[in-house]
Z-matrix of the N, CA and C atoms (Angstrom, degrees):
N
C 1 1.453
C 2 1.533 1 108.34
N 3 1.193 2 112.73 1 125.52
C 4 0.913 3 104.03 2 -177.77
C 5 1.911 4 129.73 3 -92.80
N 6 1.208 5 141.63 4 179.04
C 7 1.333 6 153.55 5 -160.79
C 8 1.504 7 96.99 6 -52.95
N 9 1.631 8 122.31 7 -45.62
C 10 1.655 9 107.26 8 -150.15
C 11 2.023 10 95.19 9 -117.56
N 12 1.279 11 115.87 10 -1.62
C 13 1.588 12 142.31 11 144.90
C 14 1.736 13 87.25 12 -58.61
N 15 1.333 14 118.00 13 -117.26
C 16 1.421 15 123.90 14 -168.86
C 17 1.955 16 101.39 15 -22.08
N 18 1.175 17 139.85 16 -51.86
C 19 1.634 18 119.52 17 -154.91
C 20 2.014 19 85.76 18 -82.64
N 21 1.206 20 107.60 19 -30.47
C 22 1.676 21 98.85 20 -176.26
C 23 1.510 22 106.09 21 -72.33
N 24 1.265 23 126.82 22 -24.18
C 25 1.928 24 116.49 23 -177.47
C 26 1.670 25 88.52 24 -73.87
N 27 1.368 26 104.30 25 -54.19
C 28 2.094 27 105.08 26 -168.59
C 29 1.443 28 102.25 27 -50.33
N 30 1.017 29 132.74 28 -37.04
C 31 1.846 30 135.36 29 -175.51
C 32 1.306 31 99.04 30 -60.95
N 33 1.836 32 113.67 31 -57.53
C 34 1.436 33 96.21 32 -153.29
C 35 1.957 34 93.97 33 -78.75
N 36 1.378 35 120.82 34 -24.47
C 37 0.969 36 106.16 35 177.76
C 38 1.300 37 131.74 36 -54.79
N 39 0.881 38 126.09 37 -36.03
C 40 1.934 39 147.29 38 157.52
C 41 1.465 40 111.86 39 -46.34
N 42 1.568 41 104.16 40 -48.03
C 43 1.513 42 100.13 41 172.14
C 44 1.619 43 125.21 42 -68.83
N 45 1.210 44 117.24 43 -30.51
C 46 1.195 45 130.80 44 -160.97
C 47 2.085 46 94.59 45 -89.19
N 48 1.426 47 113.53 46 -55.35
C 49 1.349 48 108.94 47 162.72
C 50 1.788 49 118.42 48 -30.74
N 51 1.297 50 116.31 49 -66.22
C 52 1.338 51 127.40 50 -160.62
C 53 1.858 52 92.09 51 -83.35
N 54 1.843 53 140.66 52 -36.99
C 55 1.251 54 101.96 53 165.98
C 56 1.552 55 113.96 54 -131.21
N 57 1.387 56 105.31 55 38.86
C 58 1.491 57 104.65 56 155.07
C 59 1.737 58 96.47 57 106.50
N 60 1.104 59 110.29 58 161.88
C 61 1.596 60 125.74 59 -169.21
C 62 1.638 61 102.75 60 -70.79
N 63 0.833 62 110.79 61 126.70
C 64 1.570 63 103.01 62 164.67
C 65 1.870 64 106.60 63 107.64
N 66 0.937 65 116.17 64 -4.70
C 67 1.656 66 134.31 65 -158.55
C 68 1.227 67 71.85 66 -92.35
N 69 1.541 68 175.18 67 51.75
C 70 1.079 69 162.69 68 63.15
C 71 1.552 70 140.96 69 -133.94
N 72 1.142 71 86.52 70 167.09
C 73 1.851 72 76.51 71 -158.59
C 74 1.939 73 105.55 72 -131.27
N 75 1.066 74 106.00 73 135.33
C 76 1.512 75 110.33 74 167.30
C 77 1.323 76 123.21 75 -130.57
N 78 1.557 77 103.07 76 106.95
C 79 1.508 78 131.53 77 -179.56
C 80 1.410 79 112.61 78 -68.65
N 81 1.113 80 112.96 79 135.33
C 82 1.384 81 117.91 80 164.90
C 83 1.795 82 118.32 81 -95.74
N 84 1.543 83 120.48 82 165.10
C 85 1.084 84 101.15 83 -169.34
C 86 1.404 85 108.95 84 -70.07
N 87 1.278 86 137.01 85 152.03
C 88 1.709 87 131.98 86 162.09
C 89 1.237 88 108.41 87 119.45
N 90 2.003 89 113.35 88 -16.13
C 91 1.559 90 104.60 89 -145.13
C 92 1.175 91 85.95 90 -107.13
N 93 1.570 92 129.18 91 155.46
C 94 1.183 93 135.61 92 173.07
C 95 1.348 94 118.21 93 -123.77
N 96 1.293 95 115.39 94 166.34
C 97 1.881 96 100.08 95 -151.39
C 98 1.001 97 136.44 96 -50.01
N 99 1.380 98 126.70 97 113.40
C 100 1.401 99 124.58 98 -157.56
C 101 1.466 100 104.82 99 -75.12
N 102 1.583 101 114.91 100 -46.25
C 103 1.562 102 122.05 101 165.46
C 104 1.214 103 124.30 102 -40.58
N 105 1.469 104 131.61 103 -28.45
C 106 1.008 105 151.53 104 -139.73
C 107 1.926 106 109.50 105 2.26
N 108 1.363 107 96.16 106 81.81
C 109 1.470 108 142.30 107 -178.16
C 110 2.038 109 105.25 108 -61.25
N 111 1.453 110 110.91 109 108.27
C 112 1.719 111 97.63 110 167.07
C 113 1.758 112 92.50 111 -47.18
N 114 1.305 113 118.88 112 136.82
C 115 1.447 114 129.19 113 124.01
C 116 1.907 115 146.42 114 -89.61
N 117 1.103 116 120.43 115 116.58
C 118 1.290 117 106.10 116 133.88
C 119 1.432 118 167.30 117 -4.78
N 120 1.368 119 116.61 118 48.53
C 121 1.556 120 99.75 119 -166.03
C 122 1.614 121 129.45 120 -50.59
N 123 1.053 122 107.78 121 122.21
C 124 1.438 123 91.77 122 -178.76
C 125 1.701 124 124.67 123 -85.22
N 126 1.202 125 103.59 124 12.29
C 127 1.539 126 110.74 125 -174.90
C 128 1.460 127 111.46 126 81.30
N 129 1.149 128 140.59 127 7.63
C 130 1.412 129 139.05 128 -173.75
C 131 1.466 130 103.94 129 -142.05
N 132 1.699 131 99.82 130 103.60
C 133 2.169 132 114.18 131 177.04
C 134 1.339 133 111.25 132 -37.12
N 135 1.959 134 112.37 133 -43.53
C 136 1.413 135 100.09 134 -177.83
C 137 1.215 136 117.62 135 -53.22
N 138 1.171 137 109.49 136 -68.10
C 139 1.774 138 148.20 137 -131.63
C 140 1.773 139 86.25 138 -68.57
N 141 1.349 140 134.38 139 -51.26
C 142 1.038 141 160.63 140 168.42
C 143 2.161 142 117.52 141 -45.53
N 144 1.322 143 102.37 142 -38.07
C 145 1.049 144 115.91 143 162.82
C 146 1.366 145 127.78 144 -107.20
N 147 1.381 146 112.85 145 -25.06
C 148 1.613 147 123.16 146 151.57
C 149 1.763 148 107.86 147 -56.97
N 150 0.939 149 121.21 148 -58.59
C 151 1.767 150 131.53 149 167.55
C 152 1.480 151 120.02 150 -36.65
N 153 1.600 152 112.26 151 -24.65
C 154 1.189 153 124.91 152 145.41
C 155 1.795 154 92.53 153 98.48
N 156 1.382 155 114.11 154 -38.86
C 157 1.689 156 106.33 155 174.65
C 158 1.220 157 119.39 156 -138.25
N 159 1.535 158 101.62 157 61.06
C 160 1.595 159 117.17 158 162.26
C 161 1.416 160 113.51 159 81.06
N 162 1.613 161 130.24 160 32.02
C 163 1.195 162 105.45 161 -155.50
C 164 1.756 163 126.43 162 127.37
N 165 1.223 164 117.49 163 148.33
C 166 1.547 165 98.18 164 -175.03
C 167 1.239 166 98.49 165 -77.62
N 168 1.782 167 103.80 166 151.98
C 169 1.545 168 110.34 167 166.32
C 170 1.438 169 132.46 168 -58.77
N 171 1.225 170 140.42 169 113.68
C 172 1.596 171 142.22 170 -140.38
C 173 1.825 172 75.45 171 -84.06
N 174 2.064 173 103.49 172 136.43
C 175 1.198 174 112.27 173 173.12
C 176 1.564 175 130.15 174 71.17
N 177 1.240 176 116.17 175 5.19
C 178 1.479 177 145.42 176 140.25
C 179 1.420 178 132.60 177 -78.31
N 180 1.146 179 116.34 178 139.94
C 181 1.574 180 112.92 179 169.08
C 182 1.174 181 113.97 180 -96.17
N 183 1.121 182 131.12 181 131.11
C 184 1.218 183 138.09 182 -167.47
C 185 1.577 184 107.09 183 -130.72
N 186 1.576 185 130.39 184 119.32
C 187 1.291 186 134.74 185 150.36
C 188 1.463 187 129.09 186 -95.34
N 189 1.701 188 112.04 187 125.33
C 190 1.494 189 88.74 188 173.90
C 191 1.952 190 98.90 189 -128.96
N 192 0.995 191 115.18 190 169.99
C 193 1.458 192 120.46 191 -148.07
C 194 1.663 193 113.28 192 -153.11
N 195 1.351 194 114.11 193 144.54
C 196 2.178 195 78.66 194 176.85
C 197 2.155 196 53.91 195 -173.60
N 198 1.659 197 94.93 196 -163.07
C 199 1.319 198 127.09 197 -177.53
C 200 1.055 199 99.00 198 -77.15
N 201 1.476 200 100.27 199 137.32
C 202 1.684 201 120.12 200 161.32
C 203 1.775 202 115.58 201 -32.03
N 204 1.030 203 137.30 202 162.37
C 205 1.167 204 114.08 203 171.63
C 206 1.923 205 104.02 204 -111.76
């Protein structure tokens, strides 16, 4: 495992201590919801399959962010 593997498990571990198990999740490419999470469609095929499970997770907050356009 490597250096920035090991500080990313300690992060999410810290996070998940302070708000509970499941308060985040890291997908790998291929994997499909392991939570199997109600979603949201948001009307957009990408955004929806980029999101990894169809959609925002119903009852989550979700931010997404990139460059101004």
């Amino acid at each position: 495992m490597s250096d920035r593997e090991k500080a990313m498990e300690t992060a999410i571990a810290q996070i998940e201590r302070q708000f509970g198990k499941g308060s985040i999740m890291k997908m790998r490419p291929g994997e499909t919801n392991p939570m199997q999470v109600d979603a949201i469609p948001t009307g957009s095929i990408a955004l929806d399959l980029a999101l990894g499970i169809g959609g925002v997770p119903r009852g989550r907050i979700v931010e997404i962010y990139g460059p101004e356009s």
